[in-house]
N, C-alpha and C positions, 0 to 999 in steps of 0.2 A: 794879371796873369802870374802863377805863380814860377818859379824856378824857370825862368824863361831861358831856351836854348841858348848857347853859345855860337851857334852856326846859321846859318840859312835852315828856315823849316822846312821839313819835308813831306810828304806825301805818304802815309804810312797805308798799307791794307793788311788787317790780318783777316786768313782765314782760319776757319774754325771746322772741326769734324760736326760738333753740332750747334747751333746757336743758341745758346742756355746758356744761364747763370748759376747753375745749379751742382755742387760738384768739385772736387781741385782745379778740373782746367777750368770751369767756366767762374770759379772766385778768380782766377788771373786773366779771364776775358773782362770779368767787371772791375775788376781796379784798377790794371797798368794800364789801356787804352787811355781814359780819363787822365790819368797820370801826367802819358804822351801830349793830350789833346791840350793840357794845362803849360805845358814848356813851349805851346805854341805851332807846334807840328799838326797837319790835317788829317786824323783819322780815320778809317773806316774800316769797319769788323763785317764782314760777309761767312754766310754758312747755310745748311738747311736747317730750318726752324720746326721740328717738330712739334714740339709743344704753342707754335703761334710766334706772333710778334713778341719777342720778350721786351721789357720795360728800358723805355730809352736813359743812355748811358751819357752825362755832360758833356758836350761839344765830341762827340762819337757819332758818325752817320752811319746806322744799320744796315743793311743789304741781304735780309732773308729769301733765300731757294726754297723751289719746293722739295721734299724729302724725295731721296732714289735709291733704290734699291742699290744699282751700280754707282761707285764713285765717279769713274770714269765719265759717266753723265754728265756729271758736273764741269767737264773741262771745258765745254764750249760756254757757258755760262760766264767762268771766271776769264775767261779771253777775253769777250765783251763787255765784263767789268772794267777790266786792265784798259782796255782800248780808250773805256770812255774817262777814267782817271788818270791815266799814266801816272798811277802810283812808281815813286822811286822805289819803294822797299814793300815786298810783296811777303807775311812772314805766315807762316804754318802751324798752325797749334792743332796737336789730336792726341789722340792715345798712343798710336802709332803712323809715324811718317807714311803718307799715301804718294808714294812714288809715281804712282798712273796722275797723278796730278803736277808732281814738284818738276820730273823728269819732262815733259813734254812742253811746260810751262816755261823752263829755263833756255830748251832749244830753241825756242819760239823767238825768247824775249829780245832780240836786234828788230825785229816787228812790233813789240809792245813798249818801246820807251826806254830798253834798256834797264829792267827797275835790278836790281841785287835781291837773291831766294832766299831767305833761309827759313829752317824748319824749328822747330819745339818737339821734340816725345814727349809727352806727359803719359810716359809710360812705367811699371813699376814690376816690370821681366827682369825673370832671370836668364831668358834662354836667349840672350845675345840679340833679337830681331830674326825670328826663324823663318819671318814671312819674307818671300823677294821683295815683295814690294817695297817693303816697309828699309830692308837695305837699300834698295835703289832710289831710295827718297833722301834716307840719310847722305848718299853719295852724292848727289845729284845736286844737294842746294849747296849756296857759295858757304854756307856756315850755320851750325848745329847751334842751337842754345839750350844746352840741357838745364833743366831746374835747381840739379843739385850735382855735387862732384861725382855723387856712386852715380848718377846716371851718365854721366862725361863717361867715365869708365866702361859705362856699359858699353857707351856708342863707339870706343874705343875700337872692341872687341868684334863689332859687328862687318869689317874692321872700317872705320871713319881716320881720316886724317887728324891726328892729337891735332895739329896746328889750326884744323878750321873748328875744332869743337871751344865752345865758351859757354861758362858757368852763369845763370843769372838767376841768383834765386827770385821767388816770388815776395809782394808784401803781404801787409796788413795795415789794415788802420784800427789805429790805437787807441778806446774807446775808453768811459768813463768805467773805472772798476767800480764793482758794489763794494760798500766798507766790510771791512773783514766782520766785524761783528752782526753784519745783518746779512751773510752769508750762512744757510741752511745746512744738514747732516747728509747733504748730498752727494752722491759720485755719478760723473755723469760722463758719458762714454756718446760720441758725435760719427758717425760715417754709414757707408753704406753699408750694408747686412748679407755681405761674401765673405767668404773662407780667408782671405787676404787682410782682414779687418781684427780677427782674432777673438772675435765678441764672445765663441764659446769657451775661451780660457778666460776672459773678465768673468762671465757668469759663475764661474765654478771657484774663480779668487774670492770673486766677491761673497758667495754663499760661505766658506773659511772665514772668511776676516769677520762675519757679519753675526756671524753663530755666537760672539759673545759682545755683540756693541749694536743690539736691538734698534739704538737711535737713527741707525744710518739707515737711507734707502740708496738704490740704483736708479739710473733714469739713463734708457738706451734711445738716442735719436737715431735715427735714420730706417732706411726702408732695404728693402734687396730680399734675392731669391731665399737667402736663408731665415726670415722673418719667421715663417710658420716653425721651423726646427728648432729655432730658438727661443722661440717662447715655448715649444714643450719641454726644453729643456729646464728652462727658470721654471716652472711648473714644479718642476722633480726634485726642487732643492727646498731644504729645510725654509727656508726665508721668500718662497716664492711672492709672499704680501707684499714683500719690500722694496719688489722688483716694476719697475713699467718702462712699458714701450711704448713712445711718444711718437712711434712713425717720423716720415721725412717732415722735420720744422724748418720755418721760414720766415721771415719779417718779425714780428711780434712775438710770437712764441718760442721762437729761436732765442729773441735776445731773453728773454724770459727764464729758458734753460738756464742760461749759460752765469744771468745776474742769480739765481738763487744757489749755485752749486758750488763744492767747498773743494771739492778734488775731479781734476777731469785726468781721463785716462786714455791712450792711445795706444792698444795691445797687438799692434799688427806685425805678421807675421813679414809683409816687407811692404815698403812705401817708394816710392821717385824722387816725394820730398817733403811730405807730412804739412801739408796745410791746415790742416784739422787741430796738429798739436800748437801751431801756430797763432792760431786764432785760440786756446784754450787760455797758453801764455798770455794772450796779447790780453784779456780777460783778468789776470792775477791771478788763475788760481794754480794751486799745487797740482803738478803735474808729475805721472807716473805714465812711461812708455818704454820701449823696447826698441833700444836705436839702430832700427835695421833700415838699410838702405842711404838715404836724403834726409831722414829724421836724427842721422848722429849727430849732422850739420845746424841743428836748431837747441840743442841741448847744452853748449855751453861748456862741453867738457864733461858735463853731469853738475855744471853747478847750478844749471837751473831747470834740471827734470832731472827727478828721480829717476832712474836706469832700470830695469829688469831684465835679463834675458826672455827669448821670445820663447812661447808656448810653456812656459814656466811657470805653473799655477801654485808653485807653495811660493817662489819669489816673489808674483805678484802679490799674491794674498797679505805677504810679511809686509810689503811697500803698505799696502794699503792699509794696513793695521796700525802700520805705525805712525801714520800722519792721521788718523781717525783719535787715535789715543793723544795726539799732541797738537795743539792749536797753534802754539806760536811755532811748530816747524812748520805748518801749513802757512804760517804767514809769512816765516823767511823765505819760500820754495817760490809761491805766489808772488813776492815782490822781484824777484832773483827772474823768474820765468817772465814777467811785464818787462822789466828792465833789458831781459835779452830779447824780446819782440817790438820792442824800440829802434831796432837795429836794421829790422826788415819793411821799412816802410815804402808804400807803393812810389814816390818820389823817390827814393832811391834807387828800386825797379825800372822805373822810368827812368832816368841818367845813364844808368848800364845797360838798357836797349838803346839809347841814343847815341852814345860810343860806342857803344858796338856794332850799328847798322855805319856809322863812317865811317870803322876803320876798316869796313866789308867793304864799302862803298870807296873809298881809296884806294883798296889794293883789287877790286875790278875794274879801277880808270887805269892803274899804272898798268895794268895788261890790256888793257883797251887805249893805246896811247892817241889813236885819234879821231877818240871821242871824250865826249866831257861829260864827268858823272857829276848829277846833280845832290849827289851823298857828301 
């Protein structure tokens, strides 16, 4: 067992908005659970499984629902989970805290075991949490664990108690880099294909930088509603040959991307906490992004991602020109960016939800003086 707890194991259940591994939150459904399961603690990740049974997770017990339209549906479900686990620590991961769930769930809990709520936003608003619900979620668990500081911030605002909000970033695991020299004239851009992603100011950089360094191509992963707009876009650019859209990759192809490409880029217009540029770093390659939101927090200062301001297409353009014209800065960028994604590893992840579910779990026994919390 690796990094085995220092306490008593405990009982963990996350929920999830959807059960995928597909995506920022469901990369932190598939690595920290496991992480958890490794320190010794007993797992299990429950949610609706739209896309099926996704592929089992090391010492993680699955728990797919069927998909509903109403969330709310879901509560009798997750009650009869609770019941039959008496999970101590019942934790929340979604896009936005679903308070018809977190709220009814904590009144409850003197009938379920007593476990300790808390919630995750993997959310990347700027509008404070405009939904009730999504406050009433935030408010409602014994403690927030946002991804990244600007999101602590957010939930600040929405307004949450600074004292129950705590920071935990996400990992990565830190994979074999390809040798610089058998890395390809490629720029390779990874996310979903929304306005939020920033993909049609990479396009219009990239067509700039590209109009006099023929060698380079683009390579856009991922899928979303703006897929069709953006490739007429890349169409109407001098370099359109140069351009491909590799749709949403996965397994083999993904790691395929990632080993032939020389510069990866993360042009978003705002993030919660940039897992995309995360896994680019963890990869070595020279990274150029736009430190808005939870992505400042990954960059080192700027020593180890090139910086742009956002929607800044001659900025981007000059970033990317200049590390196409220079190989050994792409090598110092690449080593600098590995070297700071070393830092974020899912054991680490793991250790900082396990202190932090006991010292939730501490200071809901010392209000609970006579009873005994199993945290």
């Amino acid at each position: 067992m690796t990094g085995e707890s220092s306490g008593s194991p405990l009982r963990i259940l996350w929920v999830a908005s959807k059960l995928s591994f597909a995506g920022g939150v469901g990369r932190v459904l598939a690595g920290a659970p496991p992480a958890l399961a490794a320190r010794g603690h007993a797992m299990h990740l429950a949610g609706p499984a739209p896309e099926g049974m996704p592929a089992p997770l090391p010492g993680v017990a699955l728990h797919p629902w069927p998909v509903r339209r109403l969330k709310l549906a879901n509560l009798g479900r997750l009650i009869g989970l609770q019941r039959e686990l008496r999970a101590d620590v019942i934790h929340f991961h979604s896009a936005l805290p679903h308070g018809e769930l977190i709220a009814p769930l904590r009144a409850l809990r003197a009938r379920l075991g007593e476990p300790i709520v808390l919630v995750t936003p993997h959310t990347a608003t700027r509008t404070h949490y405009p939904k009730r619900r999504a406050r009433r979620g935030l408010r409602a668990a014994d403690a927030v664990a946002t991804p990244s500081a600007w999101s602590a911030a957010t939930a600040h605002q929405a307004p949450v108690d600074p004292t129950r909000v705590h920071v935990v970033h996400a990992g990565i695991e830190l994979p074999e880099p390809t040798p610089f020299e058998k890395r390809e004239p490629v720029v390779l851009s990874m996310g979903r294909l929304v306005p939020s992603k920033g993909v049609d100011i990479l396009l219009a950089a990239f067509a700039k930088a590209a109009a006099e360094r023929p060698d380079w191509r683009l390579e856009v992963a991922g899928a979303g509603r703006e897929a069709a707009s953006l490739r007429e876009q890349s169409v109407r650019t001098p370099c359109a040959e140069k351009i491909s859209f590799l749709g949403h990759v996965t397994g083999e192809a993904k790691k395929e991307a990632l080993l032939r490409a020389s510069i990866g880029v993360v042009p978003s217009r705002s993030e919660s906490f940039g897992g995309t540029l995360l896994e680019l770093e963890a990869q070595g390659l020279a990274c150029v992004a736009t430190p808005v939101g939870g992505m400042a927090e990954l960059t080192d200062g700027g020593r180890a991602v090139r910086c742009v301001p956002k929607e800044d297409v001659g900025a981007l353009a000059q970033a990317l020109a200049d590390l196409m014209d220079d190989g050994e800065a792409r090598r110092k960028l690449g080593e600098a960016a590995r070297h700071n994604a070393a830092a974020f590893s899912w054991e680490a992840t793991a250790l900082r939800y396990e202190e932090l579910y006991r010292a939730v779990g501490l200071r809901a026994n010392q209000k609970r003086p006579e009873r005994s919390s199993r945290c």
